[in-house]
N, CA, C and O of each residue as an XYZ file, in Angstrom:
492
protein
N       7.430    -11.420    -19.348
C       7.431    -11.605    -17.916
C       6.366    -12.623    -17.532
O       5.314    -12.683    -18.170
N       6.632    -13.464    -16.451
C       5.796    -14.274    -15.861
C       4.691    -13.485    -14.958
O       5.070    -12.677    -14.110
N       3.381    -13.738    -15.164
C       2.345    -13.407    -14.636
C       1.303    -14.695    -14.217
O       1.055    -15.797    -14.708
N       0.866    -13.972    -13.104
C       0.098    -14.986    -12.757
C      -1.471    -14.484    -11.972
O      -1.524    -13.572    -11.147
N      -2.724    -15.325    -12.452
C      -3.788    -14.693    -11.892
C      -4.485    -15.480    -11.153
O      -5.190    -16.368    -11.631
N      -4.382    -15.269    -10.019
C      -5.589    -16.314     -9.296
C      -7.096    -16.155     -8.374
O      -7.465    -15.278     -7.593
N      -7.565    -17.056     -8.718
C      -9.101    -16.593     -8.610
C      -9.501    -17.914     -7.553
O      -8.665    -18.687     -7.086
N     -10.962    -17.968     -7.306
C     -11.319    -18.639     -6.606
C     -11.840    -18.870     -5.380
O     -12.461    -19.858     -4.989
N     -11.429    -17.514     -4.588
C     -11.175    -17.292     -2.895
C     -12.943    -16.531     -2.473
O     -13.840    -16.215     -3.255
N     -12.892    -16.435     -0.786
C     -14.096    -15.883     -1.042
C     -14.214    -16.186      0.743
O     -13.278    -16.522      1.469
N     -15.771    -15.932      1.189
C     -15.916    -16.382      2.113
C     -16.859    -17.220      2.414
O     -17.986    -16.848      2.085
N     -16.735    -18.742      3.192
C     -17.445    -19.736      3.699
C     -17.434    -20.130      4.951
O     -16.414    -19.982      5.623
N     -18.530    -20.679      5.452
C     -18.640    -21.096      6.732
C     -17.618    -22.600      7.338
O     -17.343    -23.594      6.666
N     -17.292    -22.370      8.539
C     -16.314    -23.486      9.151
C     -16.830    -25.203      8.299
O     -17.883    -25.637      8.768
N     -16.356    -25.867      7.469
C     -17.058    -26.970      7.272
C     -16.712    -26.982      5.838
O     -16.324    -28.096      5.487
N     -16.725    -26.278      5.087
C     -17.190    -25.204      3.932
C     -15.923    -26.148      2.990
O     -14.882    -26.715      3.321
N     -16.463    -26.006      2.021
C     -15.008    -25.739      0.600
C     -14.829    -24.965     -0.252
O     -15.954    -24.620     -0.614
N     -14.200    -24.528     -0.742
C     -13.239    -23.654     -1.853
C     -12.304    -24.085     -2.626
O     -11.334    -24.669     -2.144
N     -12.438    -23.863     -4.025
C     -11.144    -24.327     -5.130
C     -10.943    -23.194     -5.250
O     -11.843    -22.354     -5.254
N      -9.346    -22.860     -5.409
C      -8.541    -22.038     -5.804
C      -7.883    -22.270     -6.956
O      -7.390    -23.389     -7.098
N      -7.742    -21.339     -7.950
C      -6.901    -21.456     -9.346
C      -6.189    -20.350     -9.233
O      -6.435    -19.292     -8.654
N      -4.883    -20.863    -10.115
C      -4.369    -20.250    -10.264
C      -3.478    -20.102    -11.824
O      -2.847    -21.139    -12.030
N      -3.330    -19.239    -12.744
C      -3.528    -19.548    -13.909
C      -1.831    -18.586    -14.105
O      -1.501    -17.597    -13.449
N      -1.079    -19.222    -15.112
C       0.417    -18.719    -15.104
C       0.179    -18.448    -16.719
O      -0.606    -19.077    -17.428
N       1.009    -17.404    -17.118
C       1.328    -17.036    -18.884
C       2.553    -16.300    -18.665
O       2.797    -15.658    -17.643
N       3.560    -16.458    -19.996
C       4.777    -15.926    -19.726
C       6.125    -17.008    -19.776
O       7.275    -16.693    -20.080
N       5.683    -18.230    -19.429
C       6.581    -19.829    -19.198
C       6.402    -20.414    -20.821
O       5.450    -20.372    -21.600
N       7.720    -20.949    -20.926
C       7.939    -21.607    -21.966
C       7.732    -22.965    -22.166
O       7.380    -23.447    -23.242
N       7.953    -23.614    -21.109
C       7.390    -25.275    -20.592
C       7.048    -24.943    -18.825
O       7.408    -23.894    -18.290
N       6.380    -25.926    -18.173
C       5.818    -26.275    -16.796
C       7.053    -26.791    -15.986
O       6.643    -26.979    -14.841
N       8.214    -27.064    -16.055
C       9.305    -27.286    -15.646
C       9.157    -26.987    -13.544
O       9.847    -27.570    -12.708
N       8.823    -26.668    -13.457
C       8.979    -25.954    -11.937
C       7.862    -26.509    -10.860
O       6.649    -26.329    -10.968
N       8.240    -26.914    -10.255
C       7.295    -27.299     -9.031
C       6.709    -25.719     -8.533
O       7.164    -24.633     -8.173
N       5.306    -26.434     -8.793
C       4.440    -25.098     -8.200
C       3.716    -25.048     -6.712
O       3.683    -26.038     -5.980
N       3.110    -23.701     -6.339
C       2.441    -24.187     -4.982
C       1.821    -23.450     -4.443
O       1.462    -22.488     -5.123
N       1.455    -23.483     -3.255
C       0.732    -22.436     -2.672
C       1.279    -22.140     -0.977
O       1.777    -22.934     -0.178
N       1.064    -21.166     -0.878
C       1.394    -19.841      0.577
C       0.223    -18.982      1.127
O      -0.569    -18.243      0.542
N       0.294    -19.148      1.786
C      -0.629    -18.445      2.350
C      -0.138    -17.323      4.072
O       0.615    -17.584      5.010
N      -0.965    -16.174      3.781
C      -0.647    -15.124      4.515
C      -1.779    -14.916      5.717
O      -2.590    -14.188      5.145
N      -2.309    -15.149      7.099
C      -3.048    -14.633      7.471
C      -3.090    -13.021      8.339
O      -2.324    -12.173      7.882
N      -3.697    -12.741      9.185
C      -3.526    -11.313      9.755
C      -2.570    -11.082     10.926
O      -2.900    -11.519     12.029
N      -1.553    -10.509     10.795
C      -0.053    -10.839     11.907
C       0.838    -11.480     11.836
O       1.890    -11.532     12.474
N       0.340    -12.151     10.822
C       1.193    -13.410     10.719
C       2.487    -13.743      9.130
O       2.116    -13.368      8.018
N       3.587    -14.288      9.257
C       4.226    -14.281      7.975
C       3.554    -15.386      7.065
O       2.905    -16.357      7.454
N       3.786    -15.105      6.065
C       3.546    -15.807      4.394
C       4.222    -17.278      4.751
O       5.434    -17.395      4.931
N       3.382    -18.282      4.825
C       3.315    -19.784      5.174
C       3.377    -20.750      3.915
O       2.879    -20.339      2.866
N       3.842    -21.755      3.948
C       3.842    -22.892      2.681
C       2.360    -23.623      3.016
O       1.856    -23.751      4.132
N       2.002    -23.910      2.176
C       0.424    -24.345      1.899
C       0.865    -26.045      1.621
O       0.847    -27.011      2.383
N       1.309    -25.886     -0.018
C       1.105    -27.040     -0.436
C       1.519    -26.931     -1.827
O       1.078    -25.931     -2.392
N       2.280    -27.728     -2.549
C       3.294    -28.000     -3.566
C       2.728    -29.096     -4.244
O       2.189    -30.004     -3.611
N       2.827    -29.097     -5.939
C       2.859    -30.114     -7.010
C       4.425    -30.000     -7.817
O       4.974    -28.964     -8.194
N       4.908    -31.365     -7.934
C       6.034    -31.470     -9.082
C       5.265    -31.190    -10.401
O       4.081    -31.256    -10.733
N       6.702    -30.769    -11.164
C       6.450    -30.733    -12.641
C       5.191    -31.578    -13.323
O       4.566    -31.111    -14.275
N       4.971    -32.513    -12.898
C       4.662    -33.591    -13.840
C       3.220    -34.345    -12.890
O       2.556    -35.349    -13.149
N       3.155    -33.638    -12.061
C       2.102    -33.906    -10.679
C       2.258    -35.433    -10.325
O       1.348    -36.186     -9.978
N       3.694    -35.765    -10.494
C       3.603    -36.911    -10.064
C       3.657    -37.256     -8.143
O       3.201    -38.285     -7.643
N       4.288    -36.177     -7.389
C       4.552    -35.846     -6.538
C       3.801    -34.453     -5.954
O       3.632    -33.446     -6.642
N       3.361    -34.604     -4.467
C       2.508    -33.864     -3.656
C       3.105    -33.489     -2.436
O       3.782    -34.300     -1.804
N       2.903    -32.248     -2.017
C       3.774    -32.000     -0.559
C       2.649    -31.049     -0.035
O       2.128    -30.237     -0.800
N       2.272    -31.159      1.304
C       1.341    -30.741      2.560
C       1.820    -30.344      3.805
O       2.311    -31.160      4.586
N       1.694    -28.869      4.114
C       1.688    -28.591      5.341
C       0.943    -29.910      6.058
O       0.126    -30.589      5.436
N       1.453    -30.277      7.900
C       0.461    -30.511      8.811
C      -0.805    -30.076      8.342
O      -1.621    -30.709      7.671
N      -0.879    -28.698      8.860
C      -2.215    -28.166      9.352
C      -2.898    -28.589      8.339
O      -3.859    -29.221      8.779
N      -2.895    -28.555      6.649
C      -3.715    -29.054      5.750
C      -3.666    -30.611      5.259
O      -4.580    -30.950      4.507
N      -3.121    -31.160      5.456
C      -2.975    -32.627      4.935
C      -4.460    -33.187      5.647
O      -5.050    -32.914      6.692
N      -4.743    -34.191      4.403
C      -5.909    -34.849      4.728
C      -7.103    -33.966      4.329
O      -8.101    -34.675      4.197
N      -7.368    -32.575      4.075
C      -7.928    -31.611      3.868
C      -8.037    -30.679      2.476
O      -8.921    -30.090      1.854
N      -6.646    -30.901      2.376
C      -6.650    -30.119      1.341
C      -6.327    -30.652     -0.348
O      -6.919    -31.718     -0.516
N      -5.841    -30.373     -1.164
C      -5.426    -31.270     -2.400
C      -4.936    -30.311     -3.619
O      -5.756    -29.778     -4.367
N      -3.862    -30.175     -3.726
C      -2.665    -29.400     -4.959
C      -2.858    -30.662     -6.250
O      -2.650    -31.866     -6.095
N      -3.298    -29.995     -7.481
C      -3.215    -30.364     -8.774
C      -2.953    -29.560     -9.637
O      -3.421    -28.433     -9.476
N      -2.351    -29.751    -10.522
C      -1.806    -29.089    -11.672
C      -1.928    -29.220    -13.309
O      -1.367    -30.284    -13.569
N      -2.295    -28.764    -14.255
C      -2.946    -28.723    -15.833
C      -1.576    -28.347    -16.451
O      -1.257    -27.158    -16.440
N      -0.912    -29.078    -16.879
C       0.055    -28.352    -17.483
C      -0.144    -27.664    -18.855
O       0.675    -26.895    -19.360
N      -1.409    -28.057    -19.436
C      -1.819    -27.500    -20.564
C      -2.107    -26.203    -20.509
O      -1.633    -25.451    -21.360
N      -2.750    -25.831    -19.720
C      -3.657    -24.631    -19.264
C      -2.126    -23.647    -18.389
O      -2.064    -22.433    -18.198
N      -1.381    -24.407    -18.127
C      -0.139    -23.492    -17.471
C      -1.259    -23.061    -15.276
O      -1.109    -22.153    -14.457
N      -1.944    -23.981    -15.298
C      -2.237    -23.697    -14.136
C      -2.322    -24.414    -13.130
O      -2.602    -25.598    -13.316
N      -2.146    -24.009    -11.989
C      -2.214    -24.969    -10.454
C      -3.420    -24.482     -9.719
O      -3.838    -23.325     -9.692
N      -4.075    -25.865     -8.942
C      -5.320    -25.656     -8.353
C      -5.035    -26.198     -7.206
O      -4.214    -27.092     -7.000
N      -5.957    -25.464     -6.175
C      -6.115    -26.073     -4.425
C      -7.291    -26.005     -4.261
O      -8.028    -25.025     -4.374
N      -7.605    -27.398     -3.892
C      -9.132    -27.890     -3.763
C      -9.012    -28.010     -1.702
O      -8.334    -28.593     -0.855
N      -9.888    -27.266     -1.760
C      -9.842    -26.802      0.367
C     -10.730    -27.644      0.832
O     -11.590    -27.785     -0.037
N     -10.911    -28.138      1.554
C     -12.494    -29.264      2.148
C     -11.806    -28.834      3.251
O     -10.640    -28.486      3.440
N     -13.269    -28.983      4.285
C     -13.221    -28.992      5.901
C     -12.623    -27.690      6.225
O     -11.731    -27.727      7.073
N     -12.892    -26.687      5.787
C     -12.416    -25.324      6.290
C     -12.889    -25.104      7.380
O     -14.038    -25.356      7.743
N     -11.445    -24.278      8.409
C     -11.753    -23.789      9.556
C     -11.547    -22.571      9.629
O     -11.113    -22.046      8.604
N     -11.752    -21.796     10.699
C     -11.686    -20.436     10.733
C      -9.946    -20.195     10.942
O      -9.672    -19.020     11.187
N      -9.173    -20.806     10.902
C      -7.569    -20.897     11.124
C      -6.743    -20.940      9.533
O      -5.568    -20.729      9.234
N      -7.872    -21.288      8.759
C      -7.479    -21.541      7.213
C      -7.731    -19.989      6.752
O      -7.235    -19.685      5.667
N      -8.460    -18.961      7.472
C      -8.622    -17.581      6.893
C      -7.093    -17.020      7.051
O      -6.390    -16.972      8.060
N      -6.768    -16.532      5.446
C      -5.634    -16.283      5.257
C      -5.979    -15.445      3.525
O      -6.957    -15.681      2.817
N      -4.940    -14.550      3.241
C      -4.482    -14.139      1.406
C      -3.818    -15.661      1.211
O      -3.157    -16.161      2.120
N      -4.071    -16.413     -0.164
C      -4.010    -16.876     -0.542
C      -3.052    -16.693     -1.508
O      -3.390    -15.696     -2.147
N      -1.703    -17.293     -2.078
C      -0.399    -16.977     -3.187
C      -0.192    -18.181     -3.307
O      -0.100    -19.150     -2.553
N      -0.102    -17.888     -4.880
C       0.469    -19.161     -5.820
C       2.220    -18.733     -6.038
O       2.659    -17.688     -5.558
N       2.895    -19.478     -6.640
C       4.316    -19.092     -7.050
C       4.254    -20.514     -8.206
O       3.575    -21.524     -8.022
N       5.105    -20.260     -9.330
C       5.994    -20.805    -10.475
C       7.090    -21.820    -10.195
O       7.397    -22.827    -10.833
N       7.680    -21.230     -8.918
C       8.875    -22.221     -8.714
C       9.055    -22.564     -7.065
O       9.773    -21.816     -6.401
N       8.576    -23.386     -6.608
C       8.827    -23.929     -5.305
C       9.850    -24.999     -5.222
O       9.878    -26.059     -5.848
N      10.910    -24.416     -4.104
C      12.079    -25.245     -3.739
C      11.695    -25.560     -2.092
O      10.793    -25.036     -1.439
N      12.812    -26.722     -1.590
C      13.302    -26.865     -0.422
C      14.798    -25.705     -0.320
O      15.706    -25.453     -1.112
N      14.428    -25.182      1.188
C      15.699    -24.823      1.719
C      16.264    -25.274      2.983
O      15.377    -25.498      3.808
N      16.912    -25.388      3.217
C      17.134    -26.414      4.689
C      16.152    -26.647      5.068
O      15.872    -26.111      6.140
N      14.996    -27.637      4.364
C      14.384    -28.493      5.285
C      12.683    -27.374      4.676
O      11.723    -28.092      4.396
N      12.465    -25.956      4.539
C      11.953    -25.708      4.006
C      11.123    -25.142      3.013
O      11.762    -24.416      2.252
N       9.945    -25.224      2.767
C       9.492    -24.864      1.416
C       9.688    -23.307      1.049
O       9.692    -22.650      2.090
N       9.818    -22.671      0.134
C      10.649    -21.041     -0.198
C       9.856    -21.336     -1.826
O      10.094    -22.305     -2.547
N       8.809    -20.123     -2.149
C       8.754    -19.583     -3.042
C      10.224    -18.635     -3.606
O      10.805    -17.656     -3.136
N      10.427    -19.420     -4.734
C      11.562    -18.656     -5.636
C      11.308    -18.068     -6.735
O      12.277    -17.481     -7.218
N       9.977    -17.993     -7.529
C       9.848    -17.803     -8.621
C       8.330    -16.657     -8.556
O       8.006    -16.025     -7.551
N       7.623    -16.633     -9.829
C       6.844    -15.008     -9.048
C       5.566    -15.310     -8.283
O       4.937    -16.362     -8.177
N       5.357    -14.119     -7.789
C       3.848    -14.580     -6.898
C       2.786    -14.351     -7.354
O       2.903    -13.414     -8.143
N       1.678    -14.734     -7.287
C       0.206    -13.750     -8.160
C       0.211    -12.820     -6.902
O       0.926    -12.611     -5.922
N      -1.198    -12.283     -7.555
C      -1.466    -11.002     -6.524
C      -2.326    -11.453     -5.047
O      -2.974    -10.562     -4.496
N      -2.315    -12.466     -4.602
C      -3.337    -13.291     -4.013
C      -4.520    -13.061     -3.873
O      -5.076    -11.977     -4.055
N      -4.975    -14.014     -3.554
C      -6.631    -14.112     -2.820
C      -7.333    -14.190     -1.982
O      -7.156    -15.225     -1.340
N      -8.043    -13.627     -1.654
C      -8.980    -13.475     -0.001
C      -9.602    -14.758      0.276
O     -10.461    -15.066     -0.551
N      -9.344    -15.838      1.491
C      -9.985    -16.848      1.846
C     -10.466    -16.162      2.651
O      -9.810    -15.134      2.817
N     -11.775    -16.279      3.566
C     -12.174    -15.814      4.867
C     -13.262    -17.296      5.617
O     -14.304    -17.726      5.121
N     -12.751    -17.668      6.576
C     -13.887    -18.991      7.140
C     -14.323    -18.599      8.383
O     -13.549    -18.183      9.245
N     -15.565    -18.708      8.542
C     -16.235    -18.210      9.774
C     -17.379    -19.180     10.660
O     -18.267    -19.951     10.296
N     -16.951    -18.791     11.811
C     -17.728    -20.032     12.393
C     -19.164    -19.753     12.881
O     -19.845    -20.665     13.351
């Protein structure tokens, strides 16, 4: 089974940065565009930010573009989100997924989730 563990999260002040990892075992090759979602309080499970197979290709919410940055190790079987300029609007659980698609227009984790991670930004 595909598992996945991600670490990284925590709490920082408005301004602040955070790298997030996220580390996959269980995959036979890196084949799958990976990514990140994020959950805050009330609110549904959001698309973050996506790497292709091969990190040749990058995809960004609005709210994070310019801010944020999706890379991927295919050696290591893991995907990273490097956060700069955190605001208190970025406090959210944090989820990686294995396989990120388009569905009409948008981004849909299809493949498994880790257990996420606590971001918290405070002003």
């Amino acid at each position: 089974q595909v598992q996945l563990v991600e670490s990284g999260g925590g709490s920082v002040q408005a301004g602040g940065s955070l790298r997030l990892s996220c580390a996959a075992s269980g995959r036979t090759s890196p084949s799958y565009a990976m990514g990140w979602f994020r959950q805050a309080p009330g609110k549904e499970r959001r698309f973050v930010a996506a790497v292709s197979w091969n990190g040749g290709s990058t995809y960004y919410a609005d709210s994070v573009e310019g801010r944020f940055t999706i890379s991927r190790d295919n050696a290591k079987d893991t995907v990273y989100l490097q956060m700069n300029s955190l605001q208190p609007e970025d406090t959210a659980v944090y989820y990686c997924n294995v396989d990120v698609r388009t569905v009409l227009g948008d981004y849909v984790g299809a493949g498994s989730w880790g257990q996420g991670t606590q971001v918290t930004v405070s002003s």
